[in-house]
N, C-alpha and C positions, 0 to 999 in steps of 0.2 A: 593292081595293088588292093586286098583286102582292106574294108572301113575298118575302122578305131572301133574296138568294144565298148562303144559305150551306147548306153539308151539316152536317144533323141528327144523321146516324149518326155523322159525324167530331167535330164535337160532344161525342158523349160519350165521347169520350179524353181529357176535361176531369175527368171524372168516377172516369174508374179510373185517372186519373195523382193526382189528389191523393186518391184515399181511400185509396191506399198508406200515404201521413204520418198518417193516420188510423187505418189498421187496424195501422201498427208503434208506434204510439204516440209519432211525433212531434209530430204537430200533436190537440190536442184535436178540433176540428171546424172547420166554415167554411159561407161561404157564398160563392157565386161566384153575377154577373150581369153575362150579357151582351146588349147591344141592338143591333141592326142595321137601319138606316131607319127608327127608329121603333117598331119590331120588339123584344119581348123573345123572342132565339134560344134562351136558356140561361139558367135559374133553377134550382139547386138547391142542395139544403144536405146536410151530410155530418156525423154522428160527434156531439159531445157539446159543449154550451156549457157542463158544469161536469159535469167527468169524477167527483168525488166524490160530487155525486147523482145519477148515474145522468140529466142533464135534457138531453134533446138538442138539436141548432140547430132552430131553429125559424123561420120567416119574418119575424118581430116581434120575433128578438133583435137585444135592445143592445150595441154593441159600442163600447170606447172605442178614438177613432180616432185619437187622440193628433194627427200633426202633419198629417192629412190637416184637422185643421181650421185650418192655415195659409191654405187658396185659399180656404173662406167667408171668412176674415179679409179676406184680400186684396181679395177680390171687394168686402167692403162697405166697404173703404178706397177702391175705383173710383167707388162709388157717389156716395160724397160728394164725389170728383175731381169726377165731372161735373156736378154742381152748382156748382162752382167755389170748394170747400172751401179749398182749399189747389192748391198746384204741386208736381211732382217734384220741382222744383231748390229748394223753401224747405226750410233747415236745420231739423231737429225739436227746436233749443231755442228758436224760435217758440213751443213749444207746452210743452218740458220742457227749462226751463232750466239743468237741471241736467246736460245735456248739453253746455252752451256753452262748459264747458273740458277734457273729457274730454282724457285722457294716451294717446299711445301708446307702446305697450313699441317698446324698443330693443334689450334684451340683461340680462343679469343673473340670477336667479330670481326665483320664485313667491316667496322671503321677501324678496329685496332686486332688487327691479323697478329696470330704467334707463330713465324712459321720456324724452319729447321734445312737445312742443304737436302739438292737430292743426294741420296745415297746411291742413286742409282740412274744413268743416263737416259731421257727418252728414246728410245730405239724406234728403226721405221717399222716394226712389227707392232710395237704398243699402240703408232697413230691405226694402224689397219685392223686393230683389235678393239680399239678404245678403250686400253688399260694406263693408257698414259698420264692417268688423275689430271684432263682437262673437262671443262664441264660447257653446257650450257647456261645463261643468264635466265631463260625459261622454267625451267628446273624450279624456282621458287624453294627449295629444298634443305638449302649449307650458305652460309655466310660465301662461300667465295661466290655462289650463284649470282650473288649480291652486288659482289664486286663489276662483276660481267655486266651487270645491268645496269650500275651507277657510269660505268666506261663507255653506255650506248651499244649494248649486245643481251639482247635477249632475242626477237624473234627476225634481227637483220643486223646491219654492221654500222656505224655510223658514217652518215654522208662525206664524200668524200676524201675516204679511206681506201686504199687499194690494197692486195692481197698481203701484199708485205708489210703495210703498216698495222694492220690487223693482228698479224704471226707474232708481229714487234711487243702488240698491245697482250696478249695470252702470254706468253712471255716473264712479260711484266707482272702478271699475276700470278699467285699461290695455284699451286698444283693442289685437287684435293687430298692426293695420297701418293705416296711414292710411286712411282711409274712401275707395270707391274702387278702390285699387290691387288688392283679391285678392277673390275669393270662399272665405266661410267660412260651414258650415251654421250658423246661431245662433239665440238668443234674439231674433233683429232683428223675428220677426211677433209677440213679444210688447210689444217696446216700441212698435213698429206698433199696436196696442190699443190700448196707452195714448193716443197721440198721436189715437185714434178719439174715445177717452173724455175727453178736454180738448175736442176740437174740438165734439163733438155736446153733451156737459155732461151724460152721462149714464153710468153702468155699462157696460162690453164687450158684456156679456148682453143687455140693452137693443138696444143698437146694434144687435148681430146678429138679434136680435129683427124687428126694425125694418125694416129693411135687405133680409134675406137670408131668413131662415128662415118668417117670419110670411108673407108675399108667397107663398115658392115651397109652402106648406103643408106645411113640415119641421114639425111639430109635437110629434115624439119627439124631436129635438133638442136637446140643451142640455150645461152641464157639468157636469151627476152624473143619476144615476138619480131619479125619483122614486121617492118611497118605498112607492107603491105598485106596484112595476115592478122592485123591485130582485133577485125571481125570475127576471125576464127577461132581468137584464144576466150575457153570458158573466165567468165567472172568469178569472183571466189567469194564463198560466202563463211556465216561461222553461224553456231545456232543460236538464236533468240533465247534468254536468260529464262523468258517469261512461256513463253510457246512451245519454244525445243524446234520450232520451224525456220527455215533458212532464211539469213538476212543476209544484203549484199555488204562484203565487207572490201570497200574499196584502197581505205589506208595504205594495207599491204597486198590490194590485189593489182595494184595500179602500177608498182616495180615490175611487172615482166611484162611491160609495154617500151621499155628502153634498156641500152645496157647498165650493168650494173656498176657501179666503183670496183667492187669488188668482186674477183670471179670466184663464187662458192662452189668449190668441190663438195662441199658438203649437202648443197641443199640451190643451187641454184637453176637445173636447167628443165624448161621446155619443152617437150613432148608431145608426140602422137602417139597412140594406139597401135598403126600399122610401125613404127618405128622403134618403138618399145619391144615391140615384136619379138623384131630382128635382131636385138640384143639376146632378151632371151632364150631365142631357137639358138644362137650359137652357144651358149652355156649348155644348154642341154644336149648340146652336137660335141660337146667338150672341148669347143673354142673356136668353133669352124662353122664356115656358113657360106655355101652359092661359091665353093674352093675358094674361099678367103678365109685365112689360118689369123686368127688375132692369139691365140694362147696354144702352148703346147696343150695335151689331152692332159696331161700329169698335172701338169698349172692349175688347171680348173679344181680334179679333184682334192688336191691342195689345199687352195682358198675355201674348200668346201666342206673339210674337212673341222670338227671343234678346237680348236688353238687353245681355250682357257686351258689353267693347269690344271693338272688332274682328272681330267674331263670330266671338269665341274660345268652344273647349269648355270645359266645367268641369272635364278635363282638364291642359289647357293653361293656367285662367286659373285655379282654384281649388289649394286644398291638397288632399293626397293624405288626405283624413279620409276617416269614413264622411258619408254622404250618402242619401237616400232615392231616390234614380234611380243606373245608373252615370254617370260619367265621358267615359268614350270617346265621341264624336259624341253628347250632349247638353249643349246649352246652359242659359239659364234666361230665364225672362222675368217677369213678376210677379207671381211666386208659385204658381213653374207651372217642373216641368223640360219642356226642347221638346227633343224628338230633331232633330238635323240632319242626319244621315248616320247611317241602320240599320244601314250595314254596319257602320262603326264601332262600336257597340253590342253587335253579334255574338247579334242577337234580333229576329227581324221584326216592324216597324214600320214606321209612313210619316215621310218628311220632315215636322213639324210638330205630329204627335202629343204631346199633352200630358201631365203626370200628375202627382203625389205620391203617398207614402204615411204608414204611419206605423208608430209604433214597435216596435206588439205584432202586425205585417208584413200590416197591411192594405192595400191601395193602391186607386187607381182610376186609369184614362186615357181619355181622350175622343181621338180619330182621326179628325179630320174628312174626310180623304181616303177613307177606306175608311166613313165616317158609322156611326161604331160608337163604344158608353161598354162599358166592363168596369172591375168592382169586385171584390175578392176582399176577405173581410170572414172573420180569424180572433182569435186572442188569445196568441202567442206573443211574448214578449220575447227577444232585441231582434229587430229582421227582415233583419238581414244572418242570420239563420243558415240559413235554405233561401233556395234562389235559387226563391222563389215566383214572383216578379214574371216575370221575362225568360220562364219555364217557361208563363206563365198567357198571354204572349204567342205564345209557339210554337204551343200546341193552339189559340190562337184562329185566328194567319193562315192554318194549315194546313186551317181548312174553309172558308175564303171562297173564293166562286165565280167574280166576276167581278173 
């Protein structure tokens, strides 16, 4: 089998562009993978997964991948699609009725909300699109942001809340905008869970079990450490206010050392590098991996395809929030940003290249044009704060050959 066209020595300008953020002490460590034809071009790992002991990245660290576990979500929401679970267009108070009369805000504040009836039903496409006007408490952004964080939701759920009391709580709150009409990053892959967890009559965990993880032999997967493994899972850090250098940010790094109350489809699970992988390579296989079929080929290109209307950017059709992809020439499609135009972007890429990431600024993308995955796997909060992603895309195009 002929090697991957790409140049090796160029390659490792992968290596001493990010162990700069490593050796000035902004990023802890990392690990970066990249594949080509099938090909792993590039594997290695840089600097410390818990700067306080002295323990460095290793092949087999865990790393919590916060909302890159939205597309396993997704994915195992396709799965039970093609079984003929459910339809895009049915309303998700089919399943969570307590969505059936959700408020949308009109104007007023976080303490005295004006809202108006939906006009229009949440459907299981708007949670897979995140057009359903639910938001993040993070966000800082709209009075209902507000609401989410007075209710104990901005960057976790409150204690001893489980998935459906949570669905219960968003619910209760003002939609920012008719379901539909905008794109806004949200909580929607987690009420997405839920509506898994109704339909299948089982736990999230379960589901994804099931579905997604067990099949592709994710088997470090899940969302918390075990407890024998909990040396393995990186520490998470956020940058210093004054520095810009990593400090250990225990608060929220200390939740994926036990289970959680709540199982977030949105942002809750666990990871390896080698496991990551293997999700990956089967997106890029168009659903298929080691003859284990988790999605038709059609499915994949699908999900992969831009859903906003019009095939508007997230730009043009979302709000100016933050977001795990840019804006400019990327669309979404389900549960998946799809670049439409690289130029626009202003970071080499192909037309249809897919990706997310997550929040302590890991990512992955799969490129089918150019038949390449790249994962960058660190532990920094949040991950707008280095332009990782678009940088981990320059040193890759820059060595491909053909």
């Amino acid at each position: 089998m002929p090697r991957a066209a790409v140049d090796r020595a160029r390659l490792e300008r992968i290596t001493s562009h990010f162990a700069r953020y490593v050796d000035d002490g902004r990023l802890p460590g990392w690990h970066i993978v990249v594949t080509r034809d099938g090909e792993t071009v590039y594997d290695q790992v840089y600097g410390q997964r818990d700067l306080e002991a002295a323990a460095p990245v290793e092949p087999d660290t865990l790393w919590r991948i916060y909302s890159m576990t939205k597309p396993v979500t997704s994915v195992a929401a396709m799965s039970l699609f093609e079984e003929g679970a459910f339809e895009l267009k049915d309303p998700i108070s089919r399943w969570l009725p307590a969505f059936a009369d959700t408020r949308v805000f009109t104007g007023g504040s976080d303490l005295k909300p004006v809202t108006e009836p939906q006009t229009e039903p949440i459907r299981v496409w708007h949670l897979l699109t995140h057009t359903a006007g639910l938001t993040y408490g993070f966000h800082h952004a709209h009075p209902v942001d507000a609401i989410y964080r007075a209710r104990g939701y901005e960057w976790s759920t409150p204690p001893g809340k489980d998935l459906a009391a949570c669905c219960d709580d968003w619910a209760g709150m003002p939609l920012l905008f008719q379901p539909g009409d905008e794109w806004n990053y949200s909580v929607a892959t987690d009420v997405l869970g839920r509506v898994l967890e109704v339909i299948a009559g089982k736990p999230l965990d379960a589901v994804l079990r099931e579905r997604v993880l067990d099949p592709l032999g994710m088997t470090e997967t899940g969302f918390s450490a075990p407890a024998a493994d909990h040396d393995r899972l990186a520490a998470l850090y956020i940058p210093d206010p004054a520095t810009g250098k990593a400090v250990r940010h225990d608060a929220l790094g200390t939740a994926a050392l036990s289970p959680p109350d709540a199982l977030s489809g949105g942002g809750g699970l666990v990871s390896t590098a080698a496991d990551f992988g293997r999700f990956a390579t089967m997106l890029l296989a168009g659903g298929e991996l080691d003859g284990t079929r988790i999605l038709g080929p059609r499915t994949v290109e699908f999900m992969t395809e831009n859903h906003l209307p019009g095939g508007a950017d997230l730009q043009t059709f979302g709000r100016p929030l933050f977001a795990e992809v840019p804006f400019d020439g990327v669309g979404f499609g389900l549960g998946f940003g799809v670049v439409l135009d690289p130029v626009l972007t202003r970071s080499p890429s192909s037309p249809g290249d897919y990706s997310w990431g997550g929040a302590a600024s890991t990512v992955f993308f799969v490129d089918p044009l150019e038949r390449l995955t790249a994962m960058l796997f660190t532990q920094l909060l949040p991950s707008s704060t280095h332009p990782l992603r678009s940088q981990l895309r320059q040193l890759i195009h820059q060595a491909l050959l053909d």
